[in-house]
ModelCIF file with pLDDT and N, C-alpha, C, O atoms, coordinates in Angstrom:
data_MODEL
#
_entry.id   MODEL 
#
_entity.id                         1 
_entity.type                       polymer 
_entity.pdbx_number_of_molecules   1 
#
_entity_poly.entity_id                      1 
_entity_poly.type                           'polypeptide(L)' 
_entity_poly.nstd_linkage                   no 
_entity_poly.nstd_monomer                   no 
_entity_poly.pdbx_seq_one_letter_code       
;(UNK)(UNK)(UNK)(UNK)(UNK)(UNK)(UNK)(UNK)(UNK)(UNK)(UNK)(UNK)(UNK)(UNK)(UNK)(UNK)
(UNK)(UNK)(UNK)(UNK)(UNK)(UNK)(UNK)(UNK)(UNK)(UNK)(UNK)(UNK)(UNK)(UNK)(UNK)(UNK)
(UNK)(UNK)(UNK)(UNK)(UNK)(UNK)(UNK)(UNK)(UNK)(UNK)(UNK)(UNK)(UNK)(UNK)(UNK)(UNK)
(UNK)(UNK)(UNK)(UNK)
;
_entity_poly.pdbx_seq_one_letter_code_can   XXXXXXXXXXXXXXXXXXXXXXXXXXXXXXXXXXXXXXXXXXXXXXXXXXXX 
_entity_poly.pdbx_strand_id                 A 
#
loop_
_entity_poly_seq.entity_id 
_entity_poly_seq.num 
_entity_poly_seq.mon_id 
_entity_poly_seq.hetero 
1 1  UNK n 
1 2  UNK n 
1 3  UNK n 
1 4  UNK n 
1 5  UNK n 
1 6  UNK n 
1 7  UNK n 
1 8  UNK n 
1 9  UNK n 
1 10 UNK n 
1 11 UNK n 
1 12 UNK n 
1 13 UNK n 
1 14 UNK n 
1 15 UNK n 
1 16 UNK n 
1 17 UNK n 
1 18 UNK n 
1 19 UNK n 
1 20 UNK n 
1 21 UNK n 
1 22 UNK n 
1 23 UNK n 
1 24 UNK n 
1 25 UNK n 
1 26 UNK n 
1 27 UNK n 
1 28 UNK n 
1 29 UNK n 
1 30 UNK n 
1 31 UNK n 
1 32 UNK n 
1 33 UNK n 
1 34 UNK n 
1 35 UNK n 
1 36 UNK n 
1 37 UNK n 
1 38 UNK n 
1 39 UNK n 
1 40 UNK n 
1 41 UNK n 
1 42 UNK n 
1 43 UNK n 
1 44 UNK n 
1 45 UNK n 
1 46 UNK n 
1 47 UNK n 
1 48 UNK n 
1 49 UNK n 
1 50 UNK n 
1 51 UNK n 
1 52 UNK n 
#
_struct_asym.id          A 
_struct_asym.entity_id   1 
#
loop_
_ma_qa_metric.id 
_ma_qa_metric.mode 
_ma_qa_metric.name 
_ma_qa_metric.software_group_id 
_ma_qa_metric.type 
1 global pLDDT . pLDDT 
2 local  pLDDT . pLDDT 
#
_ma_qa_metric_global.metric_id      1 
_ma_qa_metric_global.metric_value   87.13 
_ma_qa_metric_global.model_id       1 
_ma_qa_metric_global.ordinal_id     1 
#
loop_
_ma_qa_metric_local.label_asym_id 
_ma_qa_metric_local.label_comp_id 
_ma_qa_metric_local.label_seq_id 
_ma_qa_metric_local.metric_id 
_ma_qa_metric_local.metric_value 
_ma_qa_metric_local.model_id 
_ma_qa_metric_local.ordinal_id 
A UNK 1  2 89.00 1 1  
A UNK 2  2 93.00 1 2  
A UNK 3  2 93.00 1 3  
A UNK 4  2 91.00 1 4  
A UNK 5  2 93.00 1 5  
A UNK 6  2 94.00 1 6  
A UNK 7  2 92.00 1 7  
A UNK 8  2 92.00 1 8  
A UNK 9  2 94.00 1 9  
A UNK 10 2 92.00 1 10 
A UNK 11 2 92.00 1 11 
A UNK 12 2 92.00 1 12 
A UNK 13 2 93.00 1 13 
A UNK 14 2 92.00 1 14 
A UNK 15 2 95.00 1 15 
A UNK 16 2 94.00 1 16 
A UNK 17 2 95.00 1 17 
A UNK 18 2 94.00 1 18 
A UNK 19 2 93.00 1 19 
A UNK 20 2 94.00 1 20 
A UNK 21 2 95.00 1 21 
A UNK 22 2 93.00 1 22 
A UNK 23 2 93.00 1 23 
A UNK 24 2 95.00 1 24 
A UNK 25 2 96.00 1 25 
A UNK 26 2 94.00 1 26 
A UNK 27 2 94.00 1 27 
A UNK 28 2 95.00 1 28 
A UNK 29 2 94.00 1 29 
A UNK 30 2 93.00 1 30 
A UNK 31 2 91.00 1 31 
A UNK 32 2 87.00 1 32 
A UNK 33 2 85.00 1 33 
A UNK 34 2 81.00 1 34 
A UNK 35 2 78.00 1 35 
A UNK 36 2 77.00 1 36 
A UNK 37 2 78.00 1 37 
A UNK 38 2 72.00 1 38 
A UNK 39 2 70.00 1 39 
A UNK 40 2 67.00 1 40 
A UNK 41 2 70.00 1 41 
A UNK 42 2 75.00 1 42 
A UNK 43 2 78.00 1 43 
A UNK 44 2 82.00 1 44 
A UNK 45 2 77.00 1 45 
A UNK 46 2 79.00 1 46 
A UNK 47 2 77.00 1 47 
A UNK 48 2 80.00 1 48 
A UNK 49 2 86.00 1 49 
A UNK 50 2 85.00 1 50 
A UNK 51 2 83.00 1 51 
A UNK 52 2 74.00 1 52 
#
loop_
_atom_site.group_PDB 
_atom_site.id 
_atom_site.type_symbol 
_atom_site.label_atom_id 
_atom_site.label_alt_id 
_atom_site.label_comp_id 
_atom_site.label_asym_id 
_atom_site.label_entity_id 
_atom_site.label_seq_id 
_atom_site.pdbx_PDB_ins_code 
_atom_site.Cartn_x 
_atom_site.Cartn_y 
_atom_site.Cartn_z 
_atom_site.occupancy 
_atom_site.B_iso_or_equiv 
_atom_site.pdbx_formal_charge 
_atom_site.auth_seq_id 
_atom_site.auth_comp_id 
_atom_site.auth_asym_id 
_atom_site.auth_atom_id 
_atom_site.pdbx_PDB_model_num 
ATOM 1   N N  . UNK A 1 1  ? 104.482 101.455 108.068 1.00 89.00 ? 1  UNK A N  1 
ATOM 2   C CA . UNK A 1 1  ? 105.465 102.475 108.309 1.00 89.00 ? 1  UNK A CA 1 
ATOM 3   C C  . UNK A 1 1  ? 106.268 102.150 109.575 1.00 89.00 ? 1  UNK A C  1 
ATOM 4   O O  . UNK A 1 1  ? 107.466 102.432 109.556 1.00 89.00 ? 1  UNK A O  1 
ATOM 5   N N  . UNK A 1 2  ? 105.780 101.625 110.599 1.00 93.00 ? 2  UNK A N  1 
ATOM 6   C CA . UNK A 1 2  ? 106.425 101.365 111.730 1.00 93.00 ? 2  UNK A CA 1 
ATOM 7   C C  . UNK A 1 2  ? 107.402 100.369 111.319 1.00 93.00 ? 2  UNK A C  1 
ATOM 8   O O  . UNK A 1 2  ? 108.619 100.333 111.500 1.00 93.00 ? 2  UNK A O  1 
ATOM 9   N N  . UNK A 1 3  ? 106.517 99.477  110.659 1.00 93.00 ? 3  UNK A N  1 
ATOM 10  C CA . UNK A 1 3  ? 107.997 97.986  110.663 1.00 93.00 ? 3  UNK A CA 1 
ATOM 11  C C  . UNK A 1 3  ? 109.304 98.708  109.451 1.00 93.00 ? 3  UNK A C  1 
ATOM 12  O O  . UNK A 1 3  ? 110.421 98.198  109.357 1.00 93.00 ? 3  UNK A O  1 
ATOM 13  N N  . UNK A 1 4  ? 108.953 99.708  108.779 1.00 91.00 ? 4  UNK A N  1 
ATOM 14  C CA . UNK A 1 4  ? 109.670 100.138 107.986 1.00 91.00 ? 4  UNK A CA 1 
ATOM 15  C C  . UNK A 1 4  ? 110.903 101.039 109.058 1.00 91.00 ? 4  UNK A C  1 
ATOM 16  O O  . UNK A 1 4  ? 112.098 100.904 108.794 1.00 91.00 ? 4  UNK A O  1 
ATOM 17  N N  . UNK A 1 5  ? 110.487 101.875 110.168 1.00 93.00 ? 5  UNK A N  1 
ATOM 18  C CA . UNK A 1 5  ? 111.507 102.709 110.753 1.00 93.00 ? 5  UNK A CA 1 
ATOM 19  C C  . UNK A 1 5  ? 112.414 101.596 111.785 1.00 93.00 ? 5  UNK A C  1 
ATOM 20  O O  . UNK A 1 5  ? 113.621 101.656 112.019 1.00 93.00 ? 5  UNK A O  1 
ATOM 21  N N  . UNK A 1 6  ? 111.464 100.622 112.284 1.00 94.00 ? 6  UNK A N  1 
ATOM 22  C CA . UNK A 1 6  ? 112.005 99.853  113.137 1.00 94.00 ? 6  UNK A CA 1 
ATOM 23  C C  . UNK A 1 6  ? 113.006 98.762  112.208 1.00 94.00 ? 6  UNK A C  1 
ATOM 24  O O  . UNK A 1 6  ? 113.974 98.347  112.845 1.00 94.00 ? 6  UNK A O  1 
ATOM 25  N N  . UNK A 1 7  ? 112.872 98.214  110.668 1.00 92.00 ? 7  UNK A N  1 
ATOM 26  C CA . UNK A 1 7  ? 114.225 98.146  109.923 1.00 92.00 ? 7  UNK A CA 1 
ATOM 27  C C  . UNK A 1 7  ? 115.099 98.515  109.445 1.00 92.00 ? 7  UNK A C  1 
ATOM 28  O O  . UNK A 1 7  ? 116.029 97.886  108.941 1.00 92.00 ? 7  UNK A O  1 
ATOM 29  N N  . UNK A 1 8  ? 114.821 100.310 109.591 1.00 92.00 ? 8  UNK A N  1 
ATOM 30  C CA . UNK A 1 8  ? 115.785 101.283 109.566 1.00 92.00 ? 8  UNK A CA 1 
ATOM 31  C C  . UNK A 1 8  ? 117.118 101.600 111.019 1.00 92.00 ? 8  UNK A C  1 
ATOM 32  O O  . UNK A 1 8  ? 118.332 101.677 111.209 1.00 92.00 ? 8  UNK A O  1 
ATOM 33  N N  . UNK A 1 9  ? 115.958 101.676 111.638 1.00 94.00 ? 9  UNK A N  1 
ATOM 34  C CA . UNK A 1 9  ? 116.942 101.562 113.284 1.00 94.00 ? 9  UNK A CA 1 
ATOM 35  C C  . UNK A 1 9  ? 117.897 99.668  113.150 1.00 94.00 ? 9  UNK A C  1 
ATOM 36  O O  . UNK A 1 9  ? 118.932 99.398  113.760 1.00 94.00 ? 9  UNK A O  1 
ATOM 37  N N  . UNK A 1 10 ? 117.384 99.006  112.511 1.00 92.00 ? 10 UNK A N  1 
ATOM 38  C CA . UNK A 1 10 ? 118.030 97.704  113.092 1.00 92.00 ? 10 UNK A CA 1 
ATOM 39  C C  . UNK A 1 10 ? 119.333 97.999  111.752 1.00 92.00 ? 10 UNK A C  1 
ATOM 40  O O  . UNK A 1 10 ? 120.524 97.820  112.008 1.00 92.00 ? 10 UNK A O  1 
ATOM 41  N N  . UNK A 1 11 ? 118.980 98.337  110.733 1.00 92.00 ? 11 UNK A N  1 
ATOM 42  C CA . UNK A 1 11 ? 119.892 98.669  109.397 1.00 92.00 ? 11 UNK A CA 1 
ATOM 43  C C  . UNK A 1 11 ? 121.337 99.181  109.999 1.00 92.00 ? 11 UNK A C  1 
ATOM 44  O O  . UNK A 1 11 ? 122.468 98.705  109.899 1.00 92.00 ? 11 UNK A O  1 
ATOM 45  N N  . UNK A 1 12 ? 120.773 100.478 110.740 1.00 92.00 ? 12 UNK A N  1 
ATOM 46  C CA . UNK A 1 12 ? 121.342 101.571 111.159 1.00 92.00 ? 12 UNK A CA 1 
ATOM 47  C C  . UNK A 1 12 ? 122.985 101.044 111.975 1.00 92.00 ? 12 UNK A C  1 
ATOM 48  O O  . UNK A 1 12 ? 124.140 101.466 111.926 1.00 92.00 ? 12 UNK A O  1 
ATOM 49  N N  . UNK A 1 13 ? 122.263 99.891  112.706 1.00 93.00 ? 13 UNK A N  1 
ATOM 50  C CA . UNK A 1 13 ? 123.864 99.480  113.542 1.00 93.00 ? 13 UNK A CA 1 
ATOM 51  C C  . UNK A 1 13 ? 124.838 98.042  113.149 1.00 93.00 ? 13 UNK A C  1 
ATOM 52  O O  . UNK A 1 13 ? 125.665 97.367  113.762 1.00 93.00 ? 13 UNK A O  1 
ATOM 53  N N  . UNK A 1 14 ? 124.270 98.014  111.875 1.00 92.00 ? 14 UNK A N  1 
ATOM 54  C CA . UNK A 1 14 ? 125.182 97.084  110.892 1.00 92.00 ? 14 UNK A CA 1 
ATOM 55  C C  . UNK A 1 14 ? 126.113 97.699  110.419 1.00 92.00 ? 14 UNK A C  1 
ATOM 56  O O  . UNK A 1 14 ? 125.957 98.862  110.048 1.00 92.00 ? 14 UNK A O  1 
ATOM 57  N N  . UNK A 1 15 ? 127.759 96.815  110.283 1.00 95.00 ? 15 UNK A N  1 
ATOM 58  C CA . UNK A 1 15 ? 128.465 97.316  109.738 1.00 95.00 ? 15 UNK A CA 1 
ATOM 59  C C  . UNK A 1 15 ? 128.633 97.523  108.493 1.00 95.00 ? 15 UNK A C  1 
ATOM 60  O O  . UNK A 1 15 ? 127.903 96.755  107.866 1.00 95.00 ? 15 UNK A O  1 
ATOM 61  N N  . UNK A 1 16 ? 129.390 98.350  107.649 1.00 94.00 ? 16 UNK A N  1 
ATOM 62  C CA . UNK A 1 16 ? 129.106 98.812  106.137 1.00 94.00 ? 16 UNK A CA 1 
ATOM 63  C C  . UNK A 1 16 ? 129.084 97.830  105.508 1.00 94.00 ? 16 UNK A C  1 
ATOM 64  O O  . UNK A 1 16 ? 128.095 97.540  104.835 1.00 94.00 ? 16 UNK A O  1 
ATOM 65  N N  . UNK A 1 17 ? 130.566 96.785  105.587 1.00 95.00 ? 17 UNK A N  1 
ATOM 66  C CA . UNK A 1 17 ? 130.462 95.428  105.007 1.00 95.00 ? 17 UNK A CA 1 
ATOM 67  C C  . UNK A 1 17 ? 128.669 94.830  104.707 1.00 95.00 ? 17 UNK A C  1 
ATOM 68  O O  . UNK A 1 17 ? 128.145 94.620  103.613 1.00 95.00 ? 17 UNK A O  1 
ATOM 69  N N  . UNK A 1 18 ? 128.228 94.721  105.694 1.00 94.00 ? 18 UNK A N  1 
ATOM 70  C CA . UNK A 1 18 ? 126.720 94.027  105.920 1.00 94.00 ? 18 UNK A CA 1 
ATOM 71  C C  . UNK A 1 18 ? 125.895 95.209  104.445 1.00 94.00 ? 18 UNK A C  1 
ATOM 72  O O  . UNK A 1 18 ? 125.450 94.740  103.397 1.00 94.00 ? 18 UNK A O  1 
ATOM 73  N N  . UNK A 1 19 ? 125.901 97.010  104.870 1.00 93.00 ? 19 UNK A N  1 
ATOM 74  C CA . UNK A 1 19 ? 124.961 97.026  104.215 1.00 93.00 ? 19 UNK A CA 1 
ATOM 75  C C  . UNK A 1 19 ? 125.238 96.689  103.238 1.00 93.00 ? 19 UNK A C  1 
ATOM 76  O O  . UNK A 1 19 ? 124.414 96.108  102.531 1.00 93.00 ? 19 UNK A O  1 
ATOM 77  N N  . UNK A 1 20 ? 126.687 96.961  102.768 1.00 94.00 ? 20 UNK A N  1 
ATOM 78  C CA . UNK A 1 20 ? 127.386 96.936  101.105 1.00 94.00 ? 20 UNK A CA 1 
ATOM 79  C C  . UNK A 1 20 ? 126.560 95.922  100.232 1.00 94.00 ? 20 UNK A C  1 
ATOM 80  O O  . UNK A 1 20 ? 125.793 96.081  99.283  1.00 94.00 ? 20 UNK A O  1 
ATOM 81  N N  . UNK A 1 21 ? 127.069 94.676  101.005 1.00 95.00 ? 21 UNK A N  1 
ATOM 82  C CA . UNK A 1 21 ? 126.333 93.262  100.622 1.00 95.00 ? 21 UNK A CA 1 
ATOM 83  C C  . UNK A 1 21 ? 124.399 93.600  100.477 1.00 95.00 ? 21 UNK A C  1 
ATOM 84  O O  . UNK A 1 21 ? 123.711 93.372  99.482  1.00 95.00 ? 21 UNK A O  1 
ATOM 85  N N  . UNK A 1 22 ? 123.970 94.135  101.691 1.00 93.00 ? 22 UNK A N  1 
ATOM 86  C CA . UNK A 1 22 ? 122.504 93.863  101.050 1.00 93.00 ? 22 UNK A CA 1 
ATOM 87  C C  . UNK A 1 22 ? 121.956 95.036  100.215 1.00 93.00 ? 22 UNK A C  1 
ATOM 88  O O  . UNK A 1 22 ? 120.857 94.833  99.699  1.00 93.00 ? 22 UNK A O  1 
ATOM 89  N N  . UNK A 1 23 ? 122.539 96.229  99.998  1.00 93.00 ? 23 UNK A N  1 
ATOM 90  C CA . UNK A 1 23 ? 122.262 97.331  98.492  1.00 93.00 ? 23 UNK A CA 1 
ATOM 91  C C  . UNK A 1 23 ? 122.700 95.927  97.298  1.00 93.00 ? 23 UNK A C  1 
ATOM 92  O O  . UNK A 1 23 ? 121.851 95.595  96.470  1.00 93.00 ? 23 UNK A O  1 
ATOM 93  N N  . UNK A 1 24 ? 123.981 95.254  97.341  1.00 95.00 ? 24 UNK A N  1 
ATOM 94  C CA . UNK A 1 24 ? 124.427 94.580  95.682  1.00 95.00 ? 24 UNK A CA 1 
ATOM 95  C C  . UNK A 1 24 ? 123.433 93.793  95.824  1.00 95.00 ? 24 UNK A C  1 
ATOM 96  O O  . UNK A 1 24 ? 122.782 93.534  94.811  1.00 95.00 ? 24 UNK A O  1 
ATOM 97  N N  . UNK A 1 25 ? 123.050 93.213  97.069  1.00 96.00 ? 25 UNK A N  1 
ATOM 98  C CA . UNK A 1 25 ? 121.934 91.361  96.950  1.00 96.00 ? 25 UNK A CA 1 
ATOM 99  C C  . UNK A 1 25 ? 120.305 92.648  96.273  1.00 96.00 ? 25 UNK A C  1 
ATOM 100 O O  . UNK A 1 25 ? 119.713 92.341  95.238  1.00 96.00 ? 25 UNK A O  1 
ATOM 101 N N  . UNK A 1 26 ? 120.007 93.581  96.862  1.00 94.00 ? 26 UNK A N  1 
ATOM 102 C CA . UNK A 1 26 ? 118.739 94.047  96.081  1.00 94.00 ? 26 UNK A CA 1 
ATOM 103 C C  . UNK A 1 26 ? 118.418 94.991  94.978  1.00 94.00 ? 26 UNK A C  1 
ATOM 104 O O  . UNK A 1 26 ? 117.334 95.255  94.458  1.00 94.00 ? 26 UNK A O  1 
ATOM 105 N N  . UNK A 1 27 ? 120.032 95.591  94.663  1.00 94.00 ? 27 UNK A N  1 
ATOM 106 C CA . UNK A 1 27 ? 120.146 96.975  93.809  1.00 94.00 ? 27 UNK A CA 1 
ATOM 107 C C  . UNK A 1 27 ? 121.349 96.189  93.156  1.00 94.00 ? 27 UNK A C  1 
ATOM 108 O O  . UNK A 1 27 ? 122.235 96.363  93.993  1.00 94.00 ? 27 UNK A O  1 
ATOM 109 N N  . UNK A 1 28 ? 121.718 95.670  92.468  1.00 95.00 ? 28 UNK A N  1 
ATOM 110 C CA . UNK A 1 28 ? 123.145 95.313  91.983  1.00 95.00 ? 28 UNK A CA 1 
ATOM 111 C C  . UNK A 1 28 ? 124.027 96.515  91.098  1.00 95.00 ? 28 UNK A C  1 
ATOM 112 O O  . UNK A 1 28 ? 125.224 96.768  90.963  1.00 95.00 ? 28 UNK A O  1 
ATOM 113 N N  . UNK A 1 29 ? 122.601 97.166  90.520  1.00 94.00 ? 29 UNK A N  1 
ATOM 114 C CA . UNK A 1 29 ? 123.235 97.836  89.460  1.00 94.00 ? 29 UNK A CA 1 
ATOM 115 C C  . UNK A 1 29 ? 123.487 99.396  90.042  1.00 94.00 ? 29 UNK A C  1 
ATOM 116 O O  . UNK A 1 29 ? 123.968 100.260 89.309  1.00 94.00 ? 29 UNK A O  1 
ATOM 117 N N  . UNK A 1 30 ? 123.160 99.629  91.259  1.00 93.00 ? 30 UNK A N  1 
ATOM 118 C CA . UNK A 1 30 ? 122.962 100.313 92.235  1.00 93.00 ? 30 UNK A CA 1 
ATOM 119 C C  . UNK A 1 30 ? 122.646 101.643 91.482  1.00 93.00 ? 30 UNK A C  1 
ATOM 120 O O  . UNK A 1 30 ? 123.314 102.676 91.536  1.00 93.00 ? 30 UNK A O  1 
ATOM 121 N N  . UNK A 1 31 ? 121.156 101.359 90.553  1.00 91.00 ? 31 UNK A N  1 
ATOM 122 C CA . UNK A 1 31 ? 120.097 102.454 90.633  1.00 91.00 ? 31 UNK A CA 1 
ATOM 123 C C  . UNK A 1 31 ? 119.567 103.224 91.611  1.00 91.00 ? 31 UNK A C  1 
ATOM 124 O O  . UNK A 1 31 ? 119.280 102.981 92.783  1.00 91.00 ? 31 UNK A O  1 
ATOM 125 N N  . UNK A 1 32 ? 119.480 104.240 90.904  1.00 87.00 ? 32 UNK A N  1 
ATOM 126 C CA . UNK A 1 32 ? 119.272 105.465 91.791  1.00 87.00 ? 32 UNK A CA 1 
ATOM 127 C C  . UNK A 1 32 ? 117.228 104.990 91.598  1.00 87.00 ? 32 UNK A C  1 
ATOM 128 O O  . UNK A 1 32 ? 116.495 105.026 90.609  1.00 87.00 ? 32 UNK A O  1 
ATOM 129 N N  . UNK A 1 33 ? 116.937 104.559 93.183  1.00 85.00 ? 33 UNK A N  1 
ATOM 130 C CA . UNK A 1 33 ? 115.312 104.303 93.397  1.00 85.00 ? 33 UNK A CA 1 
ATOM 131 C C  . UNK A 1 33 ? 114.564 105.445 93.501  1.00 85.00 ? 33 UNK A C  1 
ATOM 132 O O  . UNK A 1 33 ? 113.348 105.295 93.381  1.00 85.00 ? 33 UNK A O  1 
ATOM 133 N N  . UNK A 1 34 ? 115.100 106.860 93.748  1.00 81.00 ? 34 UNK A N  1 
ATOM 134 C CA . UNK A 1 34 ? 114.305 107.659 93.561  1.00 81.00 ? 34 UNK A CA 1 
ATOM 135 C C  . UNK A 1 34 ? 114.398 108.513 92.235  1.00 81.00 ? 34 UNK A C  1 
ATOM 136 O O  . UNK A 1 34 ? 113.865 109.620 92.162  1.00 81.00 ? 34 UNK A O  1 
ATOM 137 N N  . UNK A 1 35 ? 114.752 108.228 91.711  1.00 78.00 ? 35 UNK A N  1 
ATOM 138 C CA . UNK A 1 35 ? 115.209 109.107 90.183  1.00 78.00 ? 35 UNK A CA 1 
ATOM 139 C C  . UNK A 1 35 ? 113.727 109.115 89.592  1.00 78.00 ? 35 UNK A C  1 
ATOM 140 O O  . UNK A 1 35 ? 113.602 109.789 88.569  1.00 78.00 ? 35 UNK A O  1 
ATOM 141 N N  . UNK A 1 36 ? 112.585 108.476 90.069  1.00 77.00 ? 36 UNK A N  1 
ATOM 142 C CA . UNK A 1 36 ? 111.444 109.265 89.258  1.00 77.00 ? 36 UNK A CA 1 
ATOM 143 C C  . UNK A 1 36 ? 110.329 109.750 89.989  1.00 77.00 ? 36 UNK A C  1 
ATOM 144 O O  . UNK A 1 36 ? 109.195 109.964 89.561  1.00 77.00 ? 36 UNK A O  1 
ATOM 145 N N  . UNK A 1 37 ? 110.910 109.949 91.497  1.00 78.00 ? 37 UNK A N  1 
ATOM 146 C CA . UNK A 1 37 ? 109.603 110.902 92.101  1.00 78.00 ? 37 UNK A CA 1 
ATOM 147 C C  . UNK A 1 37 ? 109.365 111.862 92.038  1.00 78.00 ? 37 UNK A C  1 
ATOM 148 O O  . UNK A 1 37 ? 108.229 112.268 92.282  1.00 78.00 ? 37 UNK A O  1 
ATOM 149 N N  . UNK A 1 38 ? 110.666 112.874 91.566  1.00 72.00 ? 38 UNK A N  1 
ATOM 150 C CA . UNK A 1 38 ? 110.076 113.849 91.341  1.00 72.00 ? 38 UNK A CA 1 
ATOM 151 C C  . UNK A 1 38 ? 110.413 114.607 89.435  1.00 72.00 ? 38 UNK A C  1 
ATOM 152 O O  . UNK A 1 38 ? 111.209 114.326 88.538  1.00 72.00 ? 38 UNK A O  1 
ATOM 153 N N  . UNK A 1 39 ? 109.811 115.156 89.526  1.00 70.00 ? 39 UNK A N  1 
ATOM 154 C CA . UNK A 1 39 ? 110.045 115.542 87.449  1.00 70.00 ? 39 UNK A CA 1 
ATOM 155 C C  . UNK A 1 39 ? 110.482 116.423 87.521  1.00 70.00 ? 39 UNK A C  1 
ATOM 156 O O  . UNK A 1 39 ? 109.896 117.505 87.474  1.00 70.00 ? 39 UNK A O  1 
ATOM 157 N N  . UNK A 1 40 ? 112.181 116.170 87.722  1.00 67.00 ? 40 UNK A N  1 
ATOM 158 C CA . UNK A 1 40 ? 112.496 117.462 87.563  1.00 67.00 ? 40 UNK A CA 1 
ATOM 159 C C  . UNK A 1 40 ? 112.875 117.701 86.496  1.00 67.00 ? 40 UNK A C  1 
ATOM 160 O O  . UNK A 1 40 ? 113.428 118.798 86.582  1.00 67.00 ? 40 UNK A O  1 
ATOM 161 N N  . UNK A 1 41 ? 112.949 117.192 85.072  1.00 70.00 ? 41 UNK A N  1 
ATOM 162 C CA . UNK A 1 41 ? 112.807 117.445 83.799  1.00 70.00 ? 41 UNK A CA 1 
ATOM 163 C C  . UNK A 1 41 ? 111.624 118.378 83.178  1.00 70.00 ? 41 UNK A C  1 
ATOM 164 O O  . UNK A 1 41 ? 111.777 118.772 82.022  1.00 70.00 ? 41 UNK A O  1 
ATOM 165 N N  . UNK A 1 42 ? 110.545 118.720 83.838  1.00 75.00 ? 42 UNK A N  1 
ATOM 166 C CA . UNK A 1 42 ? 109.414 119.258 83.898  1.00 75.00 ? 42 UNK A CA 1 
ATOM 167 C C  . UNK A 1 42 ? 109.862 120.210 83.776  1.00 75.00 ? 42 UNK A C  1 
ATOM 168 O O  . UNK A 1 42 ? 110.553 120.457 84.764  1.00 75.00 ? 42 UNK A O  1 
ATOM 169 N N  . UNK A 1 43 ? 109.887 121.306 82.764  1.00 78.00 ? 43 UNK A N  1 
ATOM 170 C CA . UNK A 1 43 ? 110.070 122.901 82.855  1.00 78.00 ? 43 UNK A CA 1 
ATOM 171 C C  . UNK A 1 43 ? 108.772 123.775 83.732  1.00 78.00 ? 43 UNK A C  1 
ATOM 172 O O  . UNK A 1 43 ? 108.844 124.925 84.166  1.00 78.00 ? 43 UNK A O  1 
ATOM 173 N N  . UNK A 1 44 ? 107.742 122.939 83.810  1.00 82.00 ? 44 UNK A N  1 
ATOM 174 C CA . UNK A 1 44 ? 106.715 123.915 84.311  1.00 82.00 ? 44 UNK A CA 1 
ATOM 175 C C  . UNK A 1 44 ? 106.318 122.941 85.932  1.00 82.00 ? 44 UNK A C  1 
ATOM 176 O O  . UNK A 1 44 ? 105.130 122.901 86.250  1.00 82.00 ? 44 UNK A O  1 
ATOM 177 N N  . UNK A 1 45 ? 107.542 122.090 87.010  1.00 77.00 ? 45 UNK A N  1 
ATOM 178 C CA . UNK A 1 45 ? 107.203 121.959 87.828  1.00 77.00 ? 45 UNK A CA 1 
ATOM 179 C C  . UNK A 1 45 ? 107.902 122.847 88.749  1.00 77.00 ? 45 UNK A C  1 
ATOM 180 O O  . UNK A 1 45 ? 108.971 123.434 88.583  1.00 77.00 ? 45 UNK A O  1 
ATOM 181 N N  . UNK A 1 46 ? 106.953 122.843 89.951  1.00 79.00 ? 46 UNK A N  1 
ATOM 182 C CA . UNK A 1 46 ? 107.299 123.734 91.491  1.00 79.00 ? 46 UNK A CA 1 
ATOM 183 C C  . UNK A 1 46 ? 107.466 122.765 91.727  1.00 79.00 ? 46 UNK A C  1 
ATOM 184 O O  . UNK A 1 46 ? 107.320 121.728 91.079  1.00 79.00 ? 46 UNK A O  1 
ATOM 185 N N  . UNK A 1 47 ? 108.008 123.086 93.310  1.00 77.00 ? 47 UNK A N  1 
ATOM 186 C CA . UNK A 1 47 ? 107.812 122.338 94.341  1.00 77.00 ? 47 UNK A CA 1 
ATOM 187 C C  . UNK A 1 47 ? 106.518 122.779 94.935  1.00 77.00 ? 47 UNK A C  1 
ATOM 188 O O  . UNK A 1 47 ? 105.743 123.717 94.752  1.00 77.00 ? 47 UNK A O  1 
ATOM 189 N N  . UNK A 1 48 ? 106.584 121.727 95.726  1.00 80.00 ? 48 UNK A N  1 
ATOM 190 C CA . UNK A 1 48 ? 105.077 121.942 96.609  1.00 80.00 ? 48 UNK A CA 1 
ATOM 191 C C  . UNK A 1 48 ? 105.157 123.418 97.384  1.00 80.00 ? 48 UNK A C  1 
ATOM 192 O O  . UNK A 1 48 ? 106.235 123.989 97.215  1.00 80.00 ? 48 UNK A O  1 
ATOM 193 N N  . UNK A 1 49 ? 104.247 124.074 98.151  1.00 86.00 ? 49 UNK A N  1 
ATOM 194 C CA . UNK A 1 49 ? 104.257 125.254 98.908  1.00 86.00 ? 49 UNK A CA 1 
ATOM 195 C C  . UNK A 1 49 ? 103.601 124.910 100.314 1.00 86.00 ? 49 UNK A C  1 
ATOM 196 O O  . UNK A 1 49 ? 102.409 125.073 100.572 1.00 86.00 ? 49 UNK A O  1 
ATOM 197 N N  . UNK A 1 50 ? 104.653 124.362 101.263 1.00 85.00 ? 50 UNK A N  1 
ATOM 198 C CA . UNK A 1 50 ? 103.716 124.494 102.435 1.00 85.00 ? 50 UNK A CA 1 
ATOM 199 C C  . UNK A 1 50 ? 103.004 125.702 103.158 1.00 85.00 ? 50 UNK A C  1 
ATOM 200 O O  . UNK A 1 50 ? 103.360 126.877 103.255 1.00 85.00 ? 50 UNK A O  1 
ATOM 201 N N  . UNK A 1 51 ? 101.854 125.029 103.648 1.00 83.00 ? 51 UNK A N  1 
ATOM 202 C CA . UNK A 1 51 ? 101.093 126.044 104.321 1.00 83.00 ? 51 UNK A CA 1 
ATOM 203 C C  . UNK A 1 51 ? 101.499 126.062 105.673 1.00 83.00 ? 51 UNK A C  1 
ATOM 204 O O  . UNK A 1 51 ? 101.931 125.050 106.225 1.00 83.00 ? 51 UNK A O  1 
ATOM 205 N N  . UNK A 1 52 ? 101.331 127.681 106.515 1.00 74.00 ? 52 UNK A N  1 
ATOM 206 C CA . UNK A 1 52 ? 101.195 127.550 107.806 1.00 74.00 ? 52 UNK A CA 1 
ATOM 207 C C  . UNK A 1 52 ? 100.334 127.598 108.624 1.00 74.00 ? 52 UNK A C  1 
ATOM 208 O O  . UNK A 1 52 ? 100.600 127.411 109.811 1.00 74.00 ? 52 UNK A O  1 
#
């Protein structure tokens, strides 16, 4: 998780050109990567309920 925020912060101060290029070099078809975490096709899902 760390090396993940610390390539987020380095992501972060690239110019768009740069990210443009590395979404087409790893996503070309530029799928949506979260389209199956949550089910929201599910008629009988909640969301979670946090506790306090």
């Amino acid at each position: 998780m760390v090396e993940a925020i610390a390539r987020e912060k380095r992501i972060k101060k690239w110019l768009r050109d740069w990210k443009l290029k590395l979404i087409e070099t790893e996503n070309p078809e530029w799928r949506d990567l979260a389209e199956d975490w949550f089910p929201v096709n599910d008629p009988n899902w909640r969301p979670p309920v946090e506790e306090d």
